[in-house]
C-alpha positions in Angstrom: 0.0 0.0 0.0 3.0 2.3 1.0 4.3 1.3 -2.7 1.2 2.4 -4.4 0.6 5.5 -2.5 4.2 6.7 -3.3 3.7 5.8 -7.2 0.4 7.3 -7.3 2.0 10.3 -5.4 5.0 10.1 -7.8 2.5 10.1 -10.7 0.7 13.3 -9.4 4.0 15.4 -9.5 4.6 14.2 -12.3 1.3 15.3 -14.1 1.6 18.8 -12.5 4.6 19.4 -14.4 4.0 17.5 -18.0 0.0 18.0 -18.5 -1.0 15.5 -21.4 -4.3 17.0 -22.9 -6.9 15.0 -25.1 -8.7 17.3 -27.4 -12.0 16.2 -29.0 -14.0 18.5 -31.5 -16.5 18.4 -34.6 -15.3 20.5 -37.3 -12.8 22.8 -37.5 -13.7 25.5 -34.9 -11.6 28.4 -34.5 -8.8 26.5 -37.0 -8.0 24.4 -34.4 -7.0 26.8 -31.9 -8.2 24.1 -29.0 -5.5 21.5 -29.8 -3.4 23.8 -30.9 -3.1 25.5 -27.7 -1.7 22.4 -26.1 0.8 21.4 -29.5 2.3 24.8 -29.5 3.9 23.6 -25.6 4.2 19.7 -26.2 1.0 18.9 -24.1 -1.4 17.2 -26.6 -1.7 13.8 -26.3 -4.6 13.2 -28.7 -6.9 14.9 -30.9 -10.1 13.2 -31.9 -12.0 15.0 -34.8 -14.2 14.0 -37.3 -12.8 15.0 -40.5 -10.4 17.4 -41.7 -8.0 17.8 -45.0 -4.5 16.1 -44.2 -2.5 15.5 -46.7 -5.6 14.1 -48.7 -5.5 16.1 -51.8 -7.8 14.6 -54.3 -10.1 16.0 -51.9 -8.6 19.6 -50.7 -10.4 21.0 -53.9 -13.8 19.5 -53.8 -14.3 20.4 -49.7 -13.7 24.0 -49.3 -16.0 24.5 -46.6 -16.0 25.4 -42.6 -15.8 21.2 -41.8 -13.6 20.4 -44.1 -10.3 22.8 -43.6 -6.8 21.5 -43.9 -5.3 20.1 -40.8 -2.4 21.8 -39.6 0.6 20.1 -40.2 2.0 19.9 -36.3 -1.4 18.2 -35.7 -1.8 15.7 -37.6 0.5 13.0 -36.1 -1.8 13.5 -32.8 -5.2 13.5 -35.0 -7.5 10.4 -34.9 -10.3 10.8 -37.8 -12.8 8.9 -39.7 -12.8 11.1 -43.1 -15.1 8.7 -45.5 -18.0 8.6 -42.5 -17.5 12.5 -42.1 -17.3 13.3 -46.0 -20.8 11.5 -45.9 -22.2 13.1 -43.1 -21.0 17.2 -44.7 -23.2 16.1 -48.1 -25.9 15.1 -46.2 -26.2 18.6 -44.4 -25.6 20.3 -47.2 -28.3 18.7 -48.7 -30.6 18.7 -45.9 -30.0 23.0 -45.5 -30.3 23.5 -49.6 -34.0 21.9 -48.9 -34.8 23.9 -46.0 -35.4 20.4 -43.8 -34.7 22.0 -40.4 -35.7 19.3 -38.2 -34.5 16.7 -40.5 -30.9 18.6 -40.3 -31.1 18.7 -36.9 -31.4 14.9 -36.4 -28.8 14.7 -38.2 -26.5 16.8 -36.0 -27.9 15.5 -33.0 -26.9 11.5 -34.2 -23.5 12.7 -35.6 -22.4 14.7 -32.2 -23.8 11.6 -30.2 -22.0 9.0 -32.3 -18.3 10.7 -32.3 -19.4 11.7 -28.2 -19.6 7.9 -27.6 -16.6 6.6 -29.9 -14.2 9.5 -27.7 -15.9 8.2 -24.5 -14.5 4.3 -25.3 -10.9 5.5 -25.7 -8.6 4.9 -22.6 -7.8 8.0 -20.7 -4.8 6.3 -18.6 -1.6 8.7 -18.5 -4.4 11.7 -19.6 -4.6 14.4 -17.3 -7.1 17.0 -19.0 -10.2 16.9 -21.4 -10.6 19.9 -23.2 -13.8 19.4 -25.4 -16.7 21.7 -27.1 -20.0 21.8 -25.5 -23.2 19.7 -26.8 -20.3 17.3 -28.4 -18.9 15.6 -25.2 -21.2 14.3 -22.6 -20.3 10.7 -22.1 -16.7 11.4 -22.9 -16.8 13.9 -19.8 -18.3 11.5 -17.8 -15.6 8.8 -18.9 -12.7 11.1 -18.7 -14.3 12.3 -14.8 -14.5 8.9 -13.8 -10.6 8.5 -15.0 -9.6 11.0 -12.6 -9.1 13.6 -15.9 -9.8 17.1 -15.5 -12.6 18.4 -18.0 -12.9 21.5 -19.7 -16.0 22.2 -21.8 -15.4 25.3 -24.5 -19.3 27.0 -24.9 -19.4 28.7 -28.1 -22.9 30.4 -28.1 -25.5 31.0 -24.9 -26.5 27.0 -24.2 -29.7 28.6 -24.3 -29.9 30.6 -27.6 -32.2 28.3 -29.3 -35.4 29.9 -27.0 -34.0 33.1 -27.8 -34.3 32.3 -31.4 -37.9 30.8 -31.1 -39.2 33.0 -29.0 -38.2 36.2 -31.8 -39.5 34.1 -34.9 -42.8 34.1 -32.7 -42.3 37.8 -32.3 -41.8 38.3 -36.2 -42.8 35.9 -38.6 -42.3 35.8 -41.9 -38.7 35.9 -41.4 -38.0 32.6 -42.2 -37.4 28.9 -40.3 -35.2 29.5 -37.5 -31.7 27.8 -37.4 -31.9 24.3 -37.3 -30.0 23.2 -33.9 -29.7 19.5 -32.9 -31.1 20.0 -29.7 -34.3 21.1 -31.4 -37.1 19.5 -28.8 -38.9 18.0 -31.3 -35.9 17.1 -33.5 -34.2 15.3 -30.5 -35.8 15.4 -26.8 -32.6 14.1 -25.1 -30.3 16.8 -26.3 -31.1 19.8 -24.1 -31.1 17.4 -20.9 -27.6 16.5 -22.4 -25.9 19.1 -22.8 -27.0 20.8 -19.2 -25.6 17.4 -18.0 -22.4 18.0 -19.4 -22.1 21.7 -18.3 -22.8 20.5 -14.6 -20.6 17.7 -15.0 -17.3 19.7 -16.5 -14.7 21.1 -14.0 -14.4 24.3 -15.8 -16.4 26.0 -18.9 -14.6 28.6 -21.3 -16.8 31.3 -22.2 -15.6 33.7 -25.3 -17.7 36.3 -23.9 -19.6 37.7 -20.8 -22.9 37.1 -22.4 -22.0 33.3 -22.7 -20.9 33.3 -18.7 -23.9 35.2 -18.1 -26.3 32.7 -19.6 -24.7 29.4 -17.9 -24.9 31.8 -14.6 -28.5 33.0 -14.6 -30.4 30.0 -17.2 -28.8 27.4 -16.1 -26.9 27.6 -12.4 -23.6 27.1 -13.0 -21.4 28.5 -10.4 -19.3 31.5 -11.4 -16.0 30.4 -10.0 -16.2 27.5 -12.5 -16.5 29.9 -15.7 -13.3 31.1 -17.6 -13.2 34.0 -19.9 -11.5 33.0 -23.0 -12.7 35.9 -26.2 -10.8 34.3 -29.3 -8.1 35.7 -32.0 -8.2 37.8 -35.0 -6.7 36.1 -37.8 -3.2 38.2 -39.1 -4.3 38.6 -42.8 -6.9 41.1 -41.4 -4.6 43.8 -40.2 -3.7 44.2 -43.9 -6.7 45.7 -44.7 -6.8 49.1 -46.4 -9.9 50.5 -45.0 -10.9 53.6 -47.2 -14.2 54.1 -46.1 -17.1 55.0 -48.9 -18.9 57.6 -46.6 -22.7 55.8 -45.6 -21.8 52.3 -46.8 -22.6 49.7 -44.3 -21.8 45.8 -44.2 -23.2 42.9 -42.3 -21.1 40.4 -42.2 -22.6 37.3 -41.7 -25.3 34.9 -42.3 -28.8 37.2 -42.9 -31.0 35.1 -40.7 -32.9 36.1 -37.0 -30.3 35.3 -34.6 -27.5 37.3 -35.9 -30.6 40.2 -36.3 -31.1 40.9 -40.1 -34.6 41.9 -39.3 -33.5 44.4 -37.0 -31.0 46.2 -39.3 -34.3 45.8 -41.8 -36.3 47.9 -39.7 -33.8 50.1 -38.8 -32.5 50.8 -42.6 -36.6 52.1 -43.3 -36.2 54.8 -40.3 -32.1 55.3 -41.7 -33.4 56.0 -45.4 -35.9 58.4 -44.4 -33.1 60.1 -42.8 -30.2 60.0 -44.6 -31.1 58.3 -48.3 -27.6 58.2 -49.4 -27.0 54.7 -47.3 -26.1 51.8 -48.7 -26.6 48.4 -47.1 -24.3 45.3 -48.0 -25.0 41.9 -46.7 -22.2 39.9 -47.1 -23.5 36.0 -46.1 -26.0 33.4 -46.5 -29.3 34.5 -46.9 -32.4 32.3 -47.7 -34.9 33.2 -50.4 -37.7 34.0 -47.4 -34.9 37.0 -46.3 -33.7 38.2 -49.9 -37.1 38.8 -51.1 -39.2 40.1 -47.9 -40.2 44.0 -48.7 -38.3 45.3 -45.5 -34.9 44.1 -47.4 -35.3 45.9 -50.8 -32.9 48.2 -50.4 -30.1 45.5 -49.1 -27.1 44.4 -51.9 -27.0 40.8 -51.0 -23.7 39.0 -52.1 -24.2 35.8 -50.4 -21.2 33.8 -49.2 -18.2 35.4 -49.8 -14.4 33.9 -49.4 -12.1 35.8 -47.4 -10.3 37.9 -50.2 -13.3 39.2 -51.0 -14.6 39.3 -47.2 -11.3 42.0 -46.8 -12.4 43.9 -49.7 -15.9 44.8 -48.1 -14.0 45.8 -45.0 -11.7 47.8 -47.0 -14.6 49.8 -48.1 -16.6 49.8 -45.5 -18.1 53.1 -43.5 -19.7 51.2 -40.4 -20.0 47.3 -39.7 -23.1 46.5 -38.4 -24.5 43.2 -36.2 -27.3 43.6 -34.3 -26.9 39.6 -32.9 -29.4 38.2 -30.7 -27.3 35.7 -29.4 -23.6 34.4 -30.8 -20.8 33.2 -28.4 -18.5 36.1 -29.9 -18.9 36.7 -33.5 -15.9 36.2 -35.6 -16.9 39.2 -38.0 -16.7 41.5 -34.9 -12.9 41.1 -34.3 -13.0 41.4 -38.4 -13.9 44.2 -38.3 -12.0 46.1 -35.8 -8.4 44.7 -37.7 -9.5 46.1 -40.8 -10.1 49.5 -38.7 -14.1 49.2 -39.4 -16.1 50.8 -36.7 -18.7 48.7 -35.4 -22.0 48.6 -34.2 -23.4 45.5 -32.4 -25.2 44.4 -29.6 -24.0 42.6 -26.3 -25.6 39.2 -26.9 -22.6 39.7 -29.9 -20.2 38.5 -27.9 -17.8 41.7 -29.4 -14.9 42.8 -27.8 -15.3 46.3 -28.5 -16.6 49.0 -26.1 -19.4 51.5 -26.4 -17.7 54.6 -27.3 -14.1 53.6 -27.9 -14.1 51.2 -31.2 -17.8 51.9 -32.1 -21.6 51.2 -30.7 -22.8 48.7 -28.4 -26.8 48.9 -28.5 -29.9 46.9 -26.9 -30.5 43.8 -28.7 -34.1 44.0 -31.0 -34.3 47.8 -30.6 -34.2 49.1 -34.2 -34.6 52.8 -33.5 -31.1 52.0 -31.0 -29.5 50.7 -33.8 -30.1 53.6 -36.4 -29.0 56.3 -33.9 -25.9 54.5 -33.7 -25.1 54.0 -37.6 -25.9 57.6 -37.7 -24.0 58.9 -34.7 -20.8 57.1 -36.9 -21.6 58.2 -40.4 -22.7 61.6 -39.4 -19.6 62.7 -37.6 -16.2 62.3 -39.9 -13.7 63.0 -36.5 -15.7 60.5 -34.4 -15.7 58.2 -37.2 -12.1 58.3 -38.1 -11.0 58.2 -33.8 -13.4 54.9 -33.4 -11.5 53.2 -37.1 -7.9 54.1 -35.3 -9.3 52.7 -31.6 -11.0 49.7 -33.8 -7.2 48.5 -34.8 -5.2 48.9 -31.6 -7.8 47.5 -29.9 -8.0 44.1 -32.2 -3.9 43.6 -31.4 -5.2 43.0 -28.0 -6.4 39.6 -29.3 -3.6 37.7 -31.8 -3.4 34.0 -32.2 -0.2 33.4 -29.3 -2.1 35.2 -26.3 -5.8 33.3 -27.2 -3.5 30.1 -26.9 -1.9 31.4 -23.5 -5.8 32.3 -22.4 -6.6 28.7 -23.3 -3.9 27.2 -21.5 -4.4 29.0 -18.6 -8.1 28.2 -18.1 -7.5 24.2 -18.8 -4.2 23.9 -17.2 -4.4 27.0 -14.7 -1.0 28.8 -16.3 -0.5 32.3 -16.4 -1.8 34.0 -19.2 -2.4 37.4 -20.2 -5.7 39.5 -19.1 -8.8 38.2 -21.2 -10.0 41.9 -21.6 -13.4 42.3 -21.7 -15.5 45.2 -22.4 -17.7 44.9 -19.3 -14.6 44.3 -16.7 -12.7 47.5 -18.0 -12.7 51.5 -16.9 -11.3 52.9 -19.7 -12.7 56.1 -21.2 -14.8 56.1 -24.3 -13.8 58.7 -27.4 -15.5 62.0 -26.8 -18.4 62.8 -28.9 
């Protein structure tokens, strides 16, 4: 007994010093910041995924999408895959969204995520000292990993409950199209939602890209703060190269036109903005379903539809304002966009944006239209405050480059020192003078 207490001692010390992290994740979220994190110091022991492009290039040209990015190099020794199963699974949704078959999709999520959860909860965790897994992906691998005597760490990457949100606003205005289909739909799959708060109760720690995700898991759903970690994510480089020479009144969404991320709101808004100032122009730059592009509200909106990223830095390059009145997102990509390329922005808290009312550009009441045109104008109708918010917009997004999101991941998992996740509600710091 002395023996095995000294070993198991010996082992402990041992972990302290050399983590060993399993990382398990759908997709390709983030570009694989999660494992990533842990290759960049040595500490990845495993990464279960369930597709992604290594060295398979037959492929690389017919799979261009979000699921389907090329695996970083450093990762793919560690990477554990099943690319023919996955392949099938990214036509089927494609399919399934191109026929509008919400619920149908969302079985389909639900039974893939559930699948790849229970093939990561079979592998053996011995020697693994930390899970680091997404949220509504890993519920019996948690469980296995907890029972292994593995920490676990769940990364939430939108409000857990943003699906009433949704639901609650297509009630509030129809004729805005189906809502999003999520797997944990009630009616697609009944288990799902009684998952997932399973697993955030059962994980030792929670990352949160934004106070409004914290706040959610806080107030919906009773999760302790102490247990939360504020982790905001990383602008990618090729953003700072951005030219931003601003056509005066031209203003870009960036993102996919549909009632969570608020297209009906910046539709309402543009009718009082037009009556005002009739020199606006409105450029959606994202999906957009037939229901959206053709509603009456939307006539005066230049829809361009999916864009790739050359051409994504060429709206923000022209850009006066960037607009995204979200009703819920974990923290929008397009925000940290926007403030490389020296875009101001306007956007809501349920955004999930880094920037600060006053200091990079607007933060206004989620589903308040008339909020959201006094903003745009405030911006477009003031050239000096305009051009200090575009020069606060870039300094500010420095703040979050790729090395210090992967110390701010390391530090929640493994509890190292990283540097301050800044946040707009947790700072003092004076806003731009009107």
């Amino acid at each position: 007994r002395l023996r095995e207490t000294s070993a198991l001692a010996k082992h402990s010390r041992m972990s302290a010093r050399q983590p060993r992290v399993a990382v398990m994740q759908l997709g390709a979220r983030h570009a694989f910041a999660l494992p990533a994190a842990f290759a960049e110091t040595g500490s990845l022991a495993r990464f279960d995924t369930d597709f992604a492009m290594s060295g398979l290039s037959v492929l690389s040209s017919a799979f261009t999408t979000r699921s389907a990015r090329r695996l970083p190099d450093h990762l793919a020794p560690l990477t554990h895959h099943a690319p023919a199963r996955a392949i099938a699974n990214h036509l089927l949704a494609q399919t399934l969204k191109r026929r509008d078959a919400t619920e149908t999709l969302a079985r389909h999520r639900y039974r893939t995520a559930a699948a790849f959860d229970a093939q990561c909860a079979r592998r053996d965790y011995r020697g693994i000292t930390h899970l680091a897994a997404i949220n509504g992906e890993a519920v019996e691998t948690v469980r296995a990993a907890r029972d292994a005597g593995v920490r676990t760490v769940l990364d939430v990457v939108i409000p857990p409950s943003w699906h009433d949100t949704v639901a609650d606003e297509a009630r509030r205005y129809p004729g805005w199209g189906t809502p999003q289909a999520n797997w944990a739909t009630a009616s697609a799959a009944p288990d799902a939602i009684d998952r997932n708060v399973t697993a955030l109760h059962l994980a030792d720690g929670l990352l949160c890209p934004s106070p409004a995700v914290r706040d959610d898991l806080v107030t919906t759903y009773g999760v302790a703060s102490h247990r939360t970690h504020l982790v905001p994510y990383a602008v990618a480089p090729k953003f700072f190269a951005v030219l931003n020479r601003p056509e005066p009144g031209r203003i870009l969404f960036p993102g996919t036109a549909d009632l969570r991320k608020g297209i009906h709101i910046l539709a309402m808004a543009a009718a009082e903005l037009l009556s005002r100032k009739p020199d606006l122009t409105f450029v959606i730059a994202g999906d957009a379903s037939p229901i959206v592009r053709e509603h009456p509200l939307c006539r005066p909106f230049t829809f361009l539809g999916r864009i790739s990223p050359a051409r994504m830095m060429q709206e923000y390059a022209r850009a006066d304002v960037c607009v995204l009145p979200s009703l819920a997102e974990g923290s929008a990509g397009a925000t940290y966009e926007s403030l490389a390329a020296g875009v101001p922005l306007v956007t809501t808290p349920d955004a999930g944006s880094v920037a600060r009312d006053g200091i990079e550009g607007r933060i206004v009441p989620a589903g308040d239209p008339a909020a959201l045109a006094d903003a745009i104008v405030d911006i477009v109708g003031n050239r000096d405050r305009r051009a200090a918010l575009a020069g606060a917009a870039r300094t500010r997004a420095a703040a979050f480059d790729w090395a210090s999101y992967g110390q701010r991941i390391r530090a929640a998992v493994l509890g190292e020192t990283a540097p301050v996740a800044l946040s707009q509600a947790e700072e003092t710091r004076e806003a731009v003078p009107a």
